[in-house]
C-alpha positions in Angstrom: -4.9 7.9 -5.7 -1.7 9.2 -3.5 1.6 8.7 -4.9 3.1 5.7 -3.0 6.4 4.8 -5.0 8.9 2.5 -3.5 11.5 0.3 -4.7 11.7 -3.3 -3.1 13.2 -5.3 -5.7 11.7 -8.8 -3.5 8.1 -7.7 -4.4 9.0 -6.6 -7.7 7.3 -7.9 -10.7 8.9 -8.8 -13.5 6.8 -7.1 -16.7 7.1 -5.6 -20.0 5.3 -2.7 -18.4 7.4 -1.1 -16.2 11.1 -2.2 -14.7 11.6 0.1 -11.7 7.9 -0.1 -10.4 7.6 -2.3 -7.3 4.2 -1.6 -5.4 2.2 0.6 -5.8 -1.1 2.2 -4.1 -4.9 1.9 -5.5 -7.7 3.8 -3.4 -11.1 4.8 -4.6 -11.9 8.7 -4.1 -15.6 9.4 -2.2 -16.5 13.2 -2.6 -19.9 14.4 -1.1 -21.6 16.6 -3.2 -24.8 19.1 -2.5 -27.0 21.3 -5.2 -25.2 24.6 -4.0 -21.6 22.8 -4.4 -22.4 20.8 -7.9 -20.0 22.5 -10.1 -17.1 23.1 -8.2 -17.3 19.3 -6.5 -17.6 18.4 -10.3 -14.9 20.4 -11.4 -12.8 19.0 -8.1 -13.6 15.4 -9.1 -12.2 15.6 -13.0 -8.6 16.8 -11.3 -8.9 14.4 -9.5 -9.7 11.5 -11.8 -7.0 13.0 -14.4 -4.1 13.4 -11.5 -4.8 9.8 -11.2 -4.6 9.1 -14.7 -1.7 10.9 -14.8 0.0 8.9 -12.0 -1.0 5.7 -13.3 0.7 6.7 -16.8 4.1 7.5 -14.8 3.7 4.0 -13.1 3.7 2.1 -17.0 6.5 4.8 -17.9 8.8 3.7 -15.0 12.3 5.6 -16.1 11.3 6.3 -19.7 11.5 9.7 -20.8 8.5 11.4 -22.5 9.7 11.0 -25.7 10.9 7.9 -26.2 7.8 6.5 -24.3 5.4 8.7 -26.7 8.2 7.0 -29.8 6.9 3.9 -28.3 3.2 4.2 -27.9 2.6 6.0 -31.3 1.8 9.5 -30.1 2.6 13.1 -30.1 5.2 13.5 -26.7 2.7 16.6 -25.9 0.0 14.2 -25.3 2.0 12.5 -23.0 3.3 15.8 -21.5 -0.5 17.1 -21.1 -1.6 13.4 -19.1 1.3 14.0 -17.1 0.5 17.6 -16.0 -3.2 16.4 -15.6 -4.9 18.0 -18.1 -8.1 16.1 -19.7 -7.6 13.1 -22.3 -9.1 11.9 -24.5 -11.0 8.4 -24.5 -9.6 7.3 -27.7 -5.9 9.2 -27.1 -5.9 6.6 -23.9 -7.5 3.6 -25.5 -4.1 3.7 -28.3 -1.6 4.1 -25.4 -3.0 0.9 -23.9 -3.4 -1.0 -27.2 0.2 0.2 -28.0 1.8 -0.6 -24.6 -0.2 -3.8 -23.7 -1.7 -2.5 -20.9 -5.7 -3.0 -19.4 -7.4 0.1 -20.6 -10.0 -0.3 -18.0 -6.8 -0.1 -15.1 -5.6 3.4 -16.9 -8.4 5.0 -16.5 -10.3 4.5 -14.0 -7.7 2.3 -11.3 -9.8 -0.8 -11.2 -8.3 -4.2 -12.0 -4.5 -4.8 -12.9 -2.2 -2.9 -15.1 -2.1 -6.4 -17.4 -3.0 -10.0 -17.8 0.6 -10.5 -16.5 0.7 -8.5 -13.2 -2.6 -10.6 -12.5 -1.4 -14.0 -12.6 2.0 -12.7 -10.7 0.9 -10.3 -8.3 -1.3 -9.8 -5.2 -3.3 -6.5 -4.0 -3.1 -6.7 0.0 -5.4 -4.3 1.4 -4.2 -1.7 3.8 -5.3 -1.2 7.8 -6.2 1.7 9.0 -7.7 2.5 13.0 -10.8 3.5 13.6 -12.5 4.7 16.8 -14.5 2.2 18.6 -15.7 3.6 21.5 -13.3 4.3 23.9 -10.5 2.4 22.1 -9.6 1.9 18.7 -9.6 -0.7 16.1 -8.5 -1.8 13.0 -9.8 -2.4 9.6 -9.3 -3.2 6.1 -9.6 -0.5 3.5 -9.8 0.4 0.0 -6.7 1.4 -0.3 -4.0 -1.5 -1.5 -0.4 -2.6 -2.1 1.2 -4.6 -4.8 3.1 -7.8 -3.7 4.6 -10.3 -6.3 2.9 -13.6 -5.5 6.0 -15.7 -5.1 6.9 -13.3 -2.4 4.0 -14.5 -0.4 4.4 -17.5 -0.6 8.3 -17.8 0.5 6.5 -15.8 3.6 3.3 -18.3 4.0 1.2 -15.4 4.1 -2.1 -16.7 2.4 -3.7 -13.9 0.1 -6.3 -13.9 2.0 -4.9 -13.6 5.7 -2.3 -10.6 4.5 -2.6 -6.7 5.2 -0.3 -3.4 5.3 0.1 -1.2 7.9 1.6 2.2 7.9 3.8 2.7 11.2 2.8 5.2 13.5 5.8 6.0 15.5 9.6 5.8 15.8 9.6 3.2 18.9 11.5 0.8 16.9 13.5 2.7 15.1 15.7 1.8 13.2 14.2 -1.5 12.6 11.0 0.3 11.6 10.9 3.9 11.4 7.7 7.0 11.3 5.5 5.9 7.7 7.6 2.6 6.9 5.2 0.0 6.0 4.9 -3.8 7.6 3.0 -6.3 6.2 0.9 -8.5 8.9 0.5 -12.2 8.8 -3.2 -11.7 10.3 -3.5 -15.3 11.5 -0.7 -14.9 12.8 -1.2 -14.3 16.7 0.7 -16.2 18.9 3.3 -14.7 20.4 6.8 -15.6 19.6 10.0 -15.2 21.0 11.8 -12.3 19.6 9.2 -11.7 17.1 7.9 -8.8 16.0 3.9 -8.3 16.5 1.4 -5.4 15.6 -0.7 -5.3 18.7 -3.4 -3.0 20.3 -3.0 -2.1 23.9 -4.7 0.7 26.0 -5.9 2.3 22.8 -2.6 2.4 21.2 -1.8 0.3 18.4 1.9 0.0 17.6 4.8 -2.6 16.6 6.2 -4.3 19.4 9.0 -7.3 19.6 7.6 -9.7 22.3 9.9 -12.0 24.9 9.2 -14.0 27.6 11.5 -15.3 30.1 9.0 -18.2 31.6 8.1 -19.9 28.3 5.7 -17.9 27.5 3.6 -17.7 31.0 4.1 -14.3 30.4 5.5 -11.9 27.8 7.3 -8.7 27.4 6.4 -6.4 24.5 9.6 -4.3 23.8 11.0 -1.3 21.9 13.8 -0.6 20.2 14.5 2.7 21.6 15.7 2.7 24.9 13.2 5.7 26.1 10.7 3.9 25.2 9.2 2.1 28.1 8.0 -2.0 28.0 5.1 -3.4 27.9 3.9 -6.1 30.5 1.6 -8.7 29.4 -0.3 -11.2 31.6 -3.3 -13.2 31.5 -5.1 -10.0 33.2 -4.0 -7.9 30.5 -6.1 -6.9 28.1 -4.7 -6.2 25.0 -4.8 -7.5 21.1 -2.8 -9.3 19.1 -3.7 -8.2 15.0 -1.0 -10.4 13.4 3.1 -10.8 13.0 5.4 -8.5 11.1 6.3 -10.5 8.0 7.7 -7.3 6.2 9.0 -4.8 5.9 9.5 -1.7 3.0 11.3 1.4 4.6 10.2 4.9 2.8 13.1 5.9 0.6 
């Protein structure tokens, strides 16, 4: 699990839990493992199932300070020091800071689920896209990897759960609308091209944000930048390109 903290206060949820957390990112871990490797892939895999632990706790602690979190939970603030550094816990040391804090053990440790019964009924996990070759040009596809969105947020948008994804910007072409790492979050049904809108779109094996225009009602479009270096994009019935889904938005990386 990569530390992903941002502060949106549109998407934030509003829980008992934490009051400066606004999204954050869940991924699964895959390590490949032979007879020769065993013990060191096993070693690798407990740092990183305790740095994830670790993150997870800062997530519930928001601003807190150690102490007066560990006051809070019932424990010594060296236990809480030693999650945070990553060092090995205890199954029973983590099942009382849940129990204490109202949080779902089962999210703690291992990631799965939601922090609470709360952030369940108020929030949405929207998977991430990521590219992957296909062939000669390159697609995208949904992956384990997620971000939290407040519910109500989606639906002032009229993104369905269900037709909503991330994507991590690849470029500074529309800067400073949307700059290197920002994140956008695409309406995937979403793929008629508007007039002024902004659109994540695949084209000659690039995929990239453009803002599209057309001057003929739409016979035909331009895909534009917001850097003036950057050159426009033609589009016509001969052109073969992909529309993935609108820009719906946006969370700049602090």
């Amino acid at each position: 699990m990569g530390k992903d903290l941002r502060i949106n206060h549109r998407c934030q949820p509003q829980s008992d839990i934490s009051d400066n957390l606004a999204y954050f990112r869940l991924g699964s871990t895959h390590l490949s493992r032979s007879p020769a490797s065993e013990k060191s892939s096993n070693g690798k895999r407990s740092e990183i199932i305790f740095a994830n632990i670790a993150q997870r706790l800062q997530l519930l602690m928001g601003s807190t300070d150690a102490r007066t979190f560990a006051e809070k939970v019932g424990v010594s603030r060296s236990f809480i020091y030693d999650i945070l550094n990553g060092k090995p816990s205890s199954i029973a040391l983590l099942s009382d800071i849940s129990d204490n804090i109202g949080c779902n053990w089962r999210w703690l440790v291992t990631g799965e689920g939601m922090p609470s019964e709360h952030w369940e009924q108020t929030t949405t996990l929207v998977p991430r896209l990521a590219s992957s070759p296909t062939g000669r040009a390159k697609e995208l596809r949904k992956t384990d990897q997620y971000m939290l969105f407040a519910t109500q947020l989606l639906t002032e948008l009229g993104v369905a759960p269900t037709e909503a994804a991330v994507f991590t910007v690849p470029d500074d072409d529309m800067a400073p609308i949307l700059n290197l790492s920002d994140d956008a979050l695409i309406h995937l049904s979403d793929q008629l091209l508007s007039q002024g809108k902004l659109f994540l779109v695949g084209i000659d094996g690039r995929i990239t944000i453009r803002r599209a225009f057309s001057s003929d009602g739409g016979i035909s479009w331009q895909l534009t930048a917001e850097r003036r270096s950057v050159q426009h994009i033609s589009i016509s019935e001969k052109t073969r390109y992909k529309v993935y889904g609108r820009v719906r938005w946006i969370g700049h990386r602090l």
